[in-house]
KOLRO-574605 format. One record per residue: x, y, z of N, C-alpha, C, O in turn. Coordinates in steps of 0.05 Angstrom, whole numbers, padded with zeros to 5 digits, always signed. Layout:
<atoms>
XYZXYZXYZXYZ...
</atoms>
This chain:
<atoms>
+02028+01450+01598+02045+01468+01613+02032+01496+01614+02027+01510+01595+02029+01502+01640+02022+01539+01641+02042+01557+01643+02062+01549+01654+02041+01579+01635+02068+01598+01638+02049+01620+01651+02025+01616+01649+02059+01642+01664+02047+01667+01673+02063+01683+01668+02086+01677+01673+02057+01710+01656+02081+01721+01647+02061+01748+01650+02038+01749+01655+02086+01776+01642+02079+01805+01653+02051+01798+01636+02037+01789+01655+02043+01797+01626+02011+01799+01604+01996+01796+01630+01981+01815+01631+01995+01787+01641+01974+01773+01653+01976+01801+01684+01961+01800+01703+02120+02188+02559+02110+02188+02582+02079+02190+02577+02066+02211+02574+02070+02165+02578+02042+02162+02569+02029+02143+02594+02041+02125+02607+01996+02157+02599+01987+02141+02618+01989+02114+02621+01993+02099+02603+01987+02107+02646+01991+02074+02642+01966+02061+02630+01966+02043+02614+01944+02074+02641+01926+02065+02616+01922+02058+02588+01911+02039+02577+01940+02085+02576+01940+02081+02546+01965+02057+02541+01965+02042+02521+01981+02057+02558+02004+02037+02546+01992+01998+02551+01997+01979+02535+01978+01997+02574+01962+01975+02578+01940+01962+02552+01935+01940+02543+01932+01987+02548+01914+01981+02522+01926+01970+02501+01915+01951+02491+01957+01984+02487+01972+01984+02470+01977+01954+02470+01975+01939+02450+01987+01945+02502+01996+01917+02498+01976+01899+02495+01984+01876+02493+01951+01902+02495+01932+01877+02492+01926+01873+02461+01920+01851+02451+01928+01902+02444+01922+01899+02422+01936+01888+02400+01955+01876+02409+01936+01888+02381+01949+01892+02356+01951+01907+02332+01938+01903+02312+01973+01929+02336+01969+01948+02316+01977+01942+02286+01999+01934+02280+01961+01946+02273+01971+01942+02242+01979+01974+02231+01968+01996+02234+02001+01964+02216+02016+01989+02208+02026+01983+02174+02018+01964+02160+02043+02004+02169+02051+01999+02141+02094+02004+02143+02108+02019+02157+02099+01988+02128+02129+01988+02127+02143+02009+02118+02144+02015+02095+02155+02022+02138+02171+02043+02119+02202+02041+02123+02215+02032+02141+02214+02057+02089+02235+02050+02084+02257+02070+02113+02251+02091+02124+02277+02057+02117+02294+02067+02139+02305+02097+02127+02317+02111+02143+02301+02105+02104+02314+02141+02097+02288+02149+02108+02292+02164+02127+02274+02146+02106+02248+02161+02110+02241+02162+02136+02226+02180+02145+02251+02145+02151+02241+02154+02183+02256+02174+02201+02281+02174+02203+02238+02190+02215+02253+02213+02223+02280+02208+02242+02282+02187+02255+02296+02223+02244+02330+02215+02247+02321+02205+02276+02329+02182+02279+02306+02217+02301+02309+02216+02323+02297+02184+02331+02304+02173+02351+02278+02169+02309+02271+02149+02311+02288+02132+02302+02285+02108+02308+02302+02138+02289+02326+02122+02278+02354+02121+02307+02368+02101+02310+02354+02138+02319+02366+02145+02333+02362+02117+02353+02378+02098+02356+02339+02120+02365+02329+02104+02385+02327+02073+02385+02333+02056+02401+02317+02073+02361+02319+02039+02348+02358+02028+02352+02369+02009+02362+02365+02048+02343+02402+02041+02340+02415+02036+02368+02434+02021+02374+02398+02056+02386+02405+02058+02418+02395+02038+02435+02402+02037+02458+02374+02013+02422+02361+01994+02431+02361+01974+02416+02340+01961+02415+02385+01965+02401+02399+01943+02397+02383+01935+02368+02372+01913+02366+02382+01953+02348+02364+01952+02322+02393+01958+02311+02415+01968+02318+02376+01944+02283+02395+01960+02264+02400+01973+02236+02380+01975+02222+02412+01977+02230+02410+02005+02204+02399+01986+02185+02406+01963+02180+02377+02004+02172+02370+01996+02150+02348+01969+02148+02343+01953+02129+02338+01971+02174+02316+01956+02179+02288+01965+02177+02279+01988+02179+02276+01938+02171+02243+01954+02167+02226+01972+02194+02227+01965+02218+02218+01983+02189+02200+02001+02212+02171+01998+02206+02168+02008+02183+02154+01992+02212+02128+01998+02216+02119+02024+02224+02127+02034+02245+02101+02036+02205+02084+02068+02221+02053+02059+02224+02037+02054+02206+02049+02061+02255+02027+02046+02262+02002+02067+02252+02008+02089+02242+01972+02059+02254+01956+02076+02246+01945+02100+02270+01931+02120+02264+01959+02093+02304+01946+02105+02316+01970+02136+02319+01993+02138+02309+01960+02151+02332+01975+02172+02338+01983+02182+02365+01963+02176+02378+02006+02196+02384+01999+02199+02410+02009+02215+02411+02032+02217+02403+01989+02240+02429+01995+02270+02425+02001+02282+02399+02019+02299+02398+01985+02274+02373+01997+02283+02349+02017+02272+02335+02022+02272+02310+02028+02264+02352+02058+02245+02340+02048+02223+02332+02031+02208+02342+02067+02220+02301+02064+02187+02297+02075+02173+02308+02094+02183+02320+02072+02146+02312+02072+02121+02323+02093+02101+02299+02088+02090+02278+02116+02103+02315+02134+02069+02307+02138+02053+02318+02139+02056+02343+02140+02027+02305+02143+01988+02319+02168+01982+02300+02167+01980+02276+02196+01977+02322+02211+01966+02307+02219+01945+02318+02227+01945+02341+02219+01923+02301+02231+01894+02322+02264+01889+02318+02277+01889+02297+02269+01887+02338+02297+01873+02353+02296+01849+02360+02276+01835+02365+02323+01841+02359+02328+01813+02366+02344+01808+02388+02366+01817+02383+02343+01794+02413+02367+01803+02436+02387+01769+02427+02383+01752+02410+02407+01772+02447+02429+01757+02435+02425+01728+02441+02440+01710+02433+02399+01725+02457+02389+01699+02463+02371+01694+02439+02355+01676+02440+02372+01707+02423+02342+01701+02400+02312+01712+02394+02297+01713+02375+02313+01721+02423+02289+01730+02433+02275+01755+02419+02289+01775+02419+02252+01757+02408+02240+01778+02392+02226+01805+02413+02210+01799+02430+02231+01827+02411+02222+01848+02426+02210+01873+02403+02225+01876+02384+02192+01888+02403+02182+01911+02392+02184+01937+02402+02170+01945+02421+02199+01949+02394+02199+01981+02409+02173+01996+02398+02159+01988+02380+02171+02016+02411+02141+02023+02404+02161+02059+02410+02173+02063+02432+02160+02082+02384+02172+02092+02390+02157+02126+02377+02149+02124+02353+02154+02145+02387+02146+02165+02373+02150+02175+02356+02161+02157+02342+02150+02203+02339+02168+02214+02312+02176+02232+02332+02175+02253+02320+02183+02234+02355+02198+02254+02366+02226+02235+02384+02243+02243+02399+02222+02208+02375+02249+02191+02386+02243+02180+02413+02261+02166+02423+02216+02185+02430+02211+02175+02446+02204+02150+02450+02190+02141+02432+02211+02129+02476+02215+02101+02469+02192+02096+02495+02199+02100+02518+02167+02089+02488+02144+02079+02506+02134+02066+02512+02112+02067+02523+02155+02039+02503+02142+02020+02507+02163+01992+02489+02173+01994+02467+02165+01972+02507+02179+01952+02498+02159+01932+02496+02146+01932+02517+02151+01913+02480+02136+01896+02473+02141+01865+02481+02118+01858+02475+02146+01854+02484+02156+01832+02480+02137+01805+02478+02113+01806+02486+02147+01784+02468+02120+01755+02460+02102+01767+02478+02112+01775+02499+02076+01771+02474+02057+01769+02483+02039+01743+02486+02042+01730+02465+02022+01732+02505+02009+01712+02513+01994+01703+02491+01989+01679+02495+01983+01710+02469+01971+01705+02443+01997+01691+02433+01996+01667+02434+02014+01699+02425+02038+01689+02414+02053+01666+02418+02061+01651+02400+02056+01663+02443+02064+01646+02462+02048+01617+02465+02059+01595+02467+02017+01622+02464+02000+01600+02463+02003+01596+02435+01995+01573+02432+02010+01606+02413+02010+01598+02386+02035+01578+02378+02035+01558+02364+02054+01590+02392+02079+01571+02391+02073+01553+02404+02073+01533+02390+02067+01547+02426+02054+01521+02442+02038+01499+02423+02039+01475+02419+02023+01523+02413+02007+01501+02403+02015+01482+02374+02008+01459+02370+02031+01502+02356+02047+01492+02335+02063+01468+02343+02061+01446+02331+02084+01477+02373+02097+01452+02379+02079+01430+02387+02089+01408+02385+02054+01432+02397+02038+01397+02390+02034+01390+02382+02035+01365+02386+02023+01404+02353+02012+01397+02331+02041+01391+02311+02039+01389+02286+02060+01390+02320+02080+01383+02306+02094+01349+02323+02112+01334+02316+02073+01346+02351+02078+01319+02353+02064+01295+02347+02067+01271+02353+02045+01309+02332+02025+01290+02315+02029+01294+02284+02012+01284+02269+02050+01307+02275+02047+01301+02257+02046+01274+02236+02057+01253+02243+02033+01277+02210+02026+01247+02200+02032+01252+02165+02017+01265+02152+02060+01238+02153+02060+01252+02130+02052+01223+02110+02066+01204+02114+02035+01222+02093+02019+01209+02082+02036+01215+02048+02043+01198+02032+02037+01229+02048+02048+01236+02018+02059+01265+02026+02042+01283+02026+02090+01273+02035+02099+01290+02037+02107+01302+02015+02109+01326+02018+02112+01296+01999+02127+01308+01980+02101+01321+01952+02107+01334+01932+02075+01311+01959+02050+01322+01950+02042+01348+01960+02022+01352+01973+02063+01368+01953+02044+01395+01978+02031+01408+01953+02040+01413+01931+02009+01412+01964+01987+01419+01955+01972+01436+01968+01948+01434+01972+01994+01463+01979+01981+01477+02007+01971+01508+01984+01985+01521+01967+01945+01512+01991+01934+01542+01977+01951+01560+01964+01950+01572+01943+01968+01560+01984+01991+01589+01971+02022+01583+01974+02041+01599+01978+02020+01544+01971+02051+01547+01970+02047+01514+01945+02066+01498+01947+02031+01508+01932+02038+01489+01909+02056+01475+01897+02063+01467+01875+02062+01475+01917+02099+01468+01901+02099+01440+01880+02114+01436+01862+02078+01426+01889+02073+01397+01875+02079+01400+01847+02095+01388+01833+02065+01419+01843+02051+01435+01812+02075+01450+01797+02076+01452+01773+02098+01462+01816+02117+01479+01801+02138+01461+01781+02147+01439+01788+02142+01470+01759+02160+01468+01744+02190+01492+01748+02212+01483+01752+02184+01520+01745+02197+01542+01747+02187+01566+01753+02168+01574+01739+02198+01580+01772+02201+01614+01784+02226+01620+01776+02249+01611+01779+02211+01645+01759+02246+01667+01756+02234+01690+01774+02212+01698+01768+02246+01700+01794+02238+01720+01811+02261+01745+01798+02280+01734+01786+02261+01777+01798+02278+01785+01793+02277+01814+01802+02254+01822+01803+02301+01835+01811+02302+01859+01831+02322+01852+01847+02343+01841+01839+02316+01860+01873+02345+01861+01887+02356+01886+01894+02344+01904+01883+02373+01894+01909+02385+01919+01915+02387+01927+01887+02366+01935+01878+02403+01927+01874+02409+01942+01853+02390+01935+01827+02393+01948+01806+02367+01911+01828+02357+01908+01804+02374+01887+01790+02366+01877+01769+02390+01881+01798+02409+01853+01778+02415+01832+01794+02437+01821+01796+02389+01826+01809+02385+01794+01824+02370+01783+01807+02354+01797+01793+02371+01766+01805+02358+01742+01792+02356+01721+01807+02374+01719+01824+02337+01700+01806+02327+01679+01825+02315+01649+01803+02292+01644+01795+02340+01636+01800+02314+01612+01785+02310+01591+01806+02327+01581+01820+02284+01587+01804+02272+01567+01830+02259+01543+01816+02240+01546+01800+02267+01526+01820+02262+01495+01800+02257+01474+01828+02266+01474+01851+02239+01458+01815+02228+01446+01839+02234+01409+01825+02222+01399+01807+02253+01399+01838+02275+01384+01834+02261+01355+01843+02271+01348+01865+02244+01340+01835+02234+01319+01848+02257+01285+01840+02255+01263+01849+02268+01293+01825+02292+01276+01819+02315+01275+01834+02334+01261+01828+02312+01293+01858+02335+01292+01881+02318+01288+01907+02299+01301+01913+02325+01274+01917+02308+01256+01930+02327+01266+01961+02352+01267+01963+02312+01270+01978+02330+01265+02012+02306+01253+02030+02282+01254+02026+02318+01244+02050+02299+01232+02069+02306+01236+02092+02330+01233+02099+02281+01244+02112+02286+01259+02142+02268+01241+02166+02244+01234+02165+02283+01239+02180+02261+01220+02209+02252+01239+02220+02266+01257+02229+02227+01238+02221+02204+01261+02243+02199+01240+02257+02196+01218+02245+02197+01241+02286+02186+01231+02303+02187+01191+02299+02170+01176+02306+02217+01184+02285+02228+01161+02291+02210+01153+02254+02216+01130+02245+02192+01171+02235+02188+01163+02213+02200+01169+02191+02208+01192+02193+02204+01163+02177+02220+01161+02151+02196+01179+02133+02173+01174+02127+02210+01198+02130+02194+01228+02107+02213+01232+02086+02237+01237+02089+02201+01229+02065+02217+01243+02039+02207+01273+02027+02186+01281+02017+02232+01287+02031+02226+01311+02019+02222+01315+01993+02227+01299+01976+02211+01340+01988+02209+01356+01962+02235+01374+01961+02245+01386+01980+02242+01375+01939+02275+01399+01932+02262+01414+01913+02255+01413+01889+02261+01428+01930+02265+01465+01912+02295+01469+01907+02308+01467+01928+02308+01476+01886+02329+01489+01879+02327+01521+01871+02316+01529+01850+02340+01538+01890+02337+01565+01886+02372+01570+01868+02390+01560+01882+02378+01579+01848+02402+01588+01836+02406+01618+01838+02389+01629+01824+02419+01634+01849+02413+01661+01850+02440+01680+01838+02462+01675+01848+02438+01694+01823+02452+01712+01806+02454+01739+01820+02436+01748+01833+02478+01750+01815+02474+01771+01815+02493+01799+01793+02515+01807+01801+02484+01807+01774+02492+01818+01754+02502+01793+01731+02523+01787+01720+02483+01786+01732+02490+01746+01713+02512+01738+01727+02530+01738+01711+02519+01732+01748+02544+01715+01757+02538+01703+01786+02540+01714+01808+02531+01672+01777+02525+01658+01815+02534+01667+01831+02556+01678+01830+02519+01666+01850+02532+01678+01882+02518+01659+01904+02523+01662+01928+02501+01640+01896+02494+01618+01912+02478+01598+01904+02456+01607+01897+02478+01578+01902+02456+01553+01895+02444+01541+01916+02462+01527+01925+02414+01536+01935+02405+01527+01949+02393+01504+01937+02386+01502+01914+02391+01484+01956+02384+01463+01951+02368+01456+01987+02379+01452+02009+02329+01459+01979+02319+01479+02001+02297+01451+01997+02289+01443+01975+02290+01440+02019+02273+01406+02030+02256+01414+02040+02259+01431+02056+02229+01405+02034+02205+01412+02040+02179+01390+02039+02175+01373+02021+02164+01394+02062+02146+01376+02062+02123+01374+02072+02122+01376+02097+02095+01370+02056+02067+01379+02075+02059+01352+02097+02063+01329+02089+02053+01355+02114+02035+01331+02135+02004+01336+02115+01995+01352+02099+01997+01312+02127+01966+01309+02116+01933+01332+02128+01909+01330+02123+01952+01357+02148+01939+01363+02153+01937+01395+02136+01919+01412+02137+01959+01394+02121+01965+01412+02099+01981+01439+02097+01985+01458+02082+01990+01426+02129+02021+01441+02138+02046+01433+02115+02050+01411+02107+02061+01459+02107+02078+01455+02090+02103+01465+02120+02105+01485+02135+02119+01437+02117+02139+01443+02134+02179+01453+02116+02182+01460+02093+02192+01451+02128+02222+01473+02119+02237+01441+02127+02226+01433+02147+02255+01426+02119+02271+01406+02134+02293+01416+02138+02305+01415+02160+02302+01429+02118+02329+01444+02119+02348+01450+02080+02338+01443+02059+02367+01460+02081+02376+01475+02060+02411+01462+02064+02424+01462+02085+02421+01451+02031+02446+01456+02030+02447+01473+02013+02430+01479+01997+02472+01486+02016+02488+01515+02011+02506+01514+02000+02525+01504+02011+02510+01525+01975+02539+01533+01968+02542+01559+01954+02522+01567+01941+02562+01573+01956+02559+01605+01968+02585+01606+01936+02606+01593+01937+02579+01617+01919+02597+01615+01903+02616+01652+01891+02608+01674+01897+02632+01648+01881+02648+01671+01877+02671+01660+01854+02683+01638+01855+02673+01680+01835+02687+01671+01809+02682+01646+01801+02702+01631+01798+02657+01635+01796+02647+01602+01788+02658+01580+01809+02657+01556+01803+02668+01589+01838+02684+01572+01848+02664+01582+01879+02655+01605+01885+02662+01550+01897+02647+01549+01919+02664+01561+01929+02686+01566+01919+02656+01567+01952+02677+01590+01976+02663+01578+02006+02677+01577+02026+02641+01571+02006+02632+01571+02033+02601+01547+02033+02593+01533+02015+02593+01548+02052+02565+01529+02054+02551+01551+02075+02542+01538+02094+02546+01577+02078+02538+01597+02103+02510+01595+02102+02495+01603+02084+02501+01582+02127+02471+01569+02130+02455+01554+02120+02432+01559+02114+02470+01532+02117+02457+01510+02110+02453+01500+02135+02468+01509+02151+02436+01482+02143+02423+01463+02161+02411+01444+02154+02404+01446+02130+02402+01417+02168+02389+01400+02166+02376+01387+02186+02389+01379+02206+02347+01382+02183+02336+01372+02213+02345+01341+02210+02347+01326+02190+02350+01338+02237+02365+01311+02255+02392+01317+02253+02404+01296+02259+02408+01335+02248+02434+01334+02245+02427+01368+02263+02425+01364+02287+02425+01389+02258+02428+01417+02270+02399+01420+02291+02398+01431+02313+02378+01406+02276+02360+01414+02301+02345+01396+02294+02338+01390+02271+02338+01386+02313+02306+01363+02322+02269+01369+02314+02249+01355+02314+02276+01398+02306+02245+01403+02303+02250+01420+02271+02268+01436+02268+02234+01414+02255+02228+01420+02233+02213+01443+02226+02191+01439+02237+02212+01469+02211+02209+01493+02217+02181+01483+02204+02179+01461+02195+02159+01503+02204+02139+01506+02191+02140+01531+02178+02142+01554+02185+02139+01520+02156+02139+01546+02127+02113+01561+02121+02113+01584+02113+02091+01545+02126+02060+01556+02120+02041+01541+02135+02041+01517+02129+02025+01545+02151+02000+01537+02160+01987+01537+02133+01986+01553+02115+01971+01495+02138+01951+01491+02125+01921+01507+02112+01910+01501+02091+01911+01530+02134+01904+01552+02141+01902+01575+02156+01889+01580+02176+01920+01591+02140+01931+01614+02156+01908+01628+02170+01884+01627+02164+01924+01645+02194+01902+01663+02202+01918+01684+02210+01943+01683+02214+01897+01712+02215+01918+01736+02225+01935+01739+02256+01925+01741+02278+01950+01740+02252+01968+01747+02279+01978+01722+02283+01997+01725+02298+01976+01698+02278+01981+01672+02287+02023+01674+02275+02036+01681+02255+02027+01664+02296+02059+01665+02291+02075+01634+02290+02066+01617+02306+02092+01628+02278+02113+01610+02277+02139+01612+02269+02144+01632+02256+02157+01596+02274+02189+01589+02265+02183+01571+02238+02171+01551+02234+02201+01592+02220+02204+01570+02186+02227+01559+02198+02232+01537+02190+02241+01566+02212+02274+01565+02212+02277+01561+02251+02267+01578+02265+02292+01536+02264+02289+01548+02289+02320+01524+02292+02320+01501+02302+02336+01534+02283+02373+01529+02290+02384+01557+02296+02389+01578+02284+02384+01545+02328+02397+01572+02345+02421+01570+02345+02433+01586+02359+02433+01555+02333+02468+01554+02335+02475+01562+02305+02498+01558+02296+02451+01574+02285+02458+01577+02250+02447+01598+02245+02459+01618+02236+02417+01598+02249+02395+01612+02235+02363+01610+02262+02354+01590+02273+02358+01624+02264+02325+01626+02264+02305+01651+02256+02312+01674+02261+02285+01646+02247+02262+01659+02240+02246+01658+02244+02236+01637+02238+02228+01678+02257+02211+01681+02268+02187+01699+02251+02187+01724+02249+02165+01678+02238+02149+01692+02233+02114+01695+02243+02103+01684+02262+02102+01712+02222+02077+01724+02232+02062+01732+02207+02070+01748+02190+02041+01719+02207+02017+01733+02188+01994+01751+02194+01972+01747+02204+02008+01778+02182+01999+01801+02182+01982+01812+02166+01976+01835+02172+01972+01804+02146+01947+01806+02125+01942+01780+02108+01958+01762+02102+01921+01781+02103+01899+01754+02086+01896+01764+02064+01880+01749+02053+01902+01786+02046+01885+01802+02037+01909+01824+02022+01905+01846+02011+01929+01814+02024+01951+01839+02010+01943+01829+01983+01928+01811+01975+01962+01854+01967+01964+01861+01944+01989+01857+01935+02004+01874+01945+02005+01833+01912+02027+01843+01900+02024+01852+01875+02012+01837+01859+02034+01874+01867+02043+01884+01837+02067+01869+01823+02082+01886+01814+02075+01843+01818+02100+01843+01808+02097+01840+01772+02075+01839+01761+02121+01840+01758+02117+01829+01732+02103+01812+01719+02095+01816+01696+02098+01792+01733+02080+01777+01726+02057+01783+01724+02043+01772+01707+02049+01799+01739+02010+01812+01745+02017+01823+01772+02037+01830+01785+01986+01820+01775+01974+01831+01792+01963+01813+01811+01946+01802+01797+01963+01802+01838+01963+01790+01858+01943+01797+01874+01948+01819+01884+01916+01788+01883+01907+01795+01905+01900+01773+01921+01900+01750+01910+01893+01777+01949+01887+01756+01969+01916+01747+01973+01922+01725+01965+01932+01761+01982+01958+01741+01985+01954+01752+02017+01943+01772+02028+01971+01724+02028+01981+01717+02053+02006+01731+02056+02026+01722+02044+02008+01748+02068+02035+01771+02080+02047+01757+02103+02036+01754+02124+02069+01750+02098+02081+01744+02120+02103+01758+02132+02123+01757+02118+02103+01770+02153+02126+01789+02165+02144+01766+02183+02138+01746+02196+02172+01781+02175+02195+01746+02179+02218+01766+02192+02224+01787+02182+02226+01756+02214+02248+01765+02234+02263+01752+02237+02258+01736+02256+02290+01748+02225+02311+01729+02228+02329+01733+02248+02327+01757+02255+02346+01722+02258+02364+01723+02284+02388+01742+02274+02402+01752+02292+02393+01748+02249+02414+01772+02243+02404+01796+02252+02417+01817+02251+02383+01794+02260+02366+01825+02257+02345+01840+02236+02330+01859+02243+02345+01831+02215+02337+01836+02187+02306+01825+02186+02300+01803+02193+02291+01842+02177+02258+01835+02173+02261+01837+02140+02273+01850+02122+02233+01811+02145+02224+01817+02109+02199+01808+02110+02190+01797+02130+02183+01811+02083+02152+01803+02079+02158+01792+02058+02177+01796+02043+02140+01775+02056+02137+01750+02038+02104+01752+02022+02084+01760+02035+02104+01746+01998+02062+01741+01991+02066+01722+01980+02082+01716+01962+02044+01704+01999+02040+01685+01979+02013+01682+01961+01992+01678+01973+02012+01683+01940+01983+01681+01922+01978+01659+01918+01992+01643+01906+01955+01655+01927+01932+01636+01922+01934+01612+01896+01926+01620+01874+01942+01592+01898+01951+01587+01866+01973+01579+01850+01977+01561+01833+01994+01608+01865+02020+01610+01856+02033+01597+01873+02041+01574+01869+02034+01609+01890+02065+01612+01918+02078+01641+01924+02070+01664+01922+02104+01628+01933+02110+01666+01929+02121+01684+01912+02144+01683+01903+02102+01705+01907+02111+01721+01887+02130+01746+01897+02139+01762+01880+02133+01748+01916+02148+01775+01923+02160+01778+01948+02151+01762+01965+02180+01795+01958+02201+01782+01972+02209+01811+01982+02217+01826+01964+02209+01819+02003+02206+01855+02003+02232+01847+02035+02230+01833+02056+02252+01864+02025+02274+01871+02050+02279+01903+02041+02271+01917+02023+02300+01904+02069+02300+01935+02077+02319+01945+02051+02322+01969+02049+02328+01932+02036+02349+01948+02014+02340+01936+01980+02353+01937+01960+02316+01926+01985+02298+01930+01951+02286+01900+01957+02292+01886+01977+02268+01893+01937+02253+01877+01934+02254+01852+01914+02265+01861+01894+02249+01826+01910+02249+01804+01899+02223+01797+01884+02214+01776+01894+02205+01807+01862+02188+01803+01855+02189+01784+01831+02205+01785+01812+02164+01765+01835+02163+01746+01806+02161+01754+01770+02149+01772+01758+02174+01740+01764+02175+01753+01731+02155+01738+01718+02136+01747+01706+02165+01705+01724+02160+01685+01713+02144+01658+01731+02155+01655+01753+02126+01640+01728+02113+01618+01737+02102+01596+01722+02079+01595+01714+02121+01579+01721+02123+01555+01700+02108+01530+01721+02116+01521+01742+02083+01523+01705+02073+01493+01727+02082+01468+01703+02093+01469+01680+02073+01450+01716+02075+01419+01708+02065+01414+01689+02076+01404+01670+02029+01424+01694+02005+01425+01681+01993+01452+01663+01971+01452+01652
</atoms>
């Protein structure tokens, strides 16, 4: 058994350019961005206390913000906005993006699961996990035990085949007292796609269930099975972990190869950053390390970092 522990009005030119590229930026917290940019994001269907990006370029001196919205069809859009509150630009899927989802949905009609419940993907191992205590949170008194449950067994038809998942059990605390138990199905194809099947829920309060709020299951809520991680990630390449439009969807994107997490456990490099847009409105980043899985868990009101990483072996 291994343990890991702390020891260890702009020309149309310039705006044409803007849309072919891709700006990489850094996340900043919502007190910190200037009121008039806050202003604008709120006036264009964003919302408080969401992540902002401050891009690296500048125009006219002014810095440069990207904040994503979500419209009421699902649909992902980027405002592109100055530090003087000016709004220059609306983004929306771009043709890179668009052929990526295309192409995910093919490669999700071939899929071929040989031993699903063997994932064995670079930066999501789950085969290998015994236990994750992740711990933080708004206030610092979240706690996260993540136990990887191969004694609960479910089974899902992809494409008319009989797939058996992997169960992750996430238990989540907050100030020591449950507030939800997931019970979260997962499974790699042979091409070393780790796919999402779906999650039951129970939402608890005074030791007593109250609710099931987003749980799903593919063949029962939706027909297509999210993809959690490309076999091999690459930058900018985008997908849905999550794609129940009548519950939940998420929309993500890998935005660095190459981040850095600091959590308790150590020190992290080469992780896979994933920037995640869910249909509430709410962004978050995810790292996954090489090895591990994920160690860190970053939203607009504090962060989810690993304490603890218990394998098999």
């Amino acid at each position: 058994m291994k343990r890991l522990t702390a020891s260890q009005g702009l020309p149309l030119i310039l705006v044409l350019a803007m849309s072919s590229s891709v700006i990489a930026g850094a996340p900043i917290p919502w007190k910190e961005l200037p009121q008039a940019v806050r202003a604008t994001i709120l006036s264009n269907g964003g919302k408080e206390g969401q992540f902002v990006d401050m891009e690296n370029k500048k125009i006219n001196g002014l810095s440069l913000y990207e904040a994503a919205i979500r419209s009421k069809n699902g649909a992902t859009s980027d405002l592109v906005i100055t530090a003087d509150g000016k709004l220059i630009q609306t983004k929306h899927d771009d043709a890179e993006d668009k052929a990526a989802e295309v192409s995910a949905a093919k490669g999700q009609g071939v899929m071929v699961f040989s031993h699903p419940r063997k994932i064995t993907n670079t930066y999501l191992p789950l085969a290998n996990l015994k236990e994750d205590i992740l711990v933080g949170g708004k206030d610092a008194s979240e706690r996260v035990v993540r136990t990887a449950r191969p004694d609960l067994r479910k089974t899902f038809t992809i494409h008319g085949k009989k797939v058996q998942a992997l169960t992750v059990v996430d238990q989540e605390s907050i100030g020591g007292k449950v507030v939800e138990i997931t019970r979260d199905y997962f499974a790699q194809d042979d091409a070393g796609n780790v796919y999402y099947l779906g999650e039951d829920v129970d939402s608890y309060k005074d030791g007593k269930i109250i609710g099931h709020d987003g749980a799903w299951l593919l063949g029962k809520d939706t027909s297509m099975p999210g993809l959690l991680l490309p076999a091999k990630p690459t930058m900018h390449s985008s997908f849905n972990s999550e794609n129940v439009p009548k519950i939940t969807t998420e929309k993500d994107k890998i935005v660095s190869l190459s981040a850095k997490a600091v959590v308790p456990a150590g020190t992290f490099r080469n992780c896979v950053k994933v920037e995640e847009h869910a249909s509430d409105g709410s962004t978050e980043f995810k790292y996954f390390a090489p090895g591990i899985g994920c160690v860190m868990e970053e939203e607009s009101d504090g962060s989810t970092k690993l304490q603890s990483h218990t394998t098999l072996d």
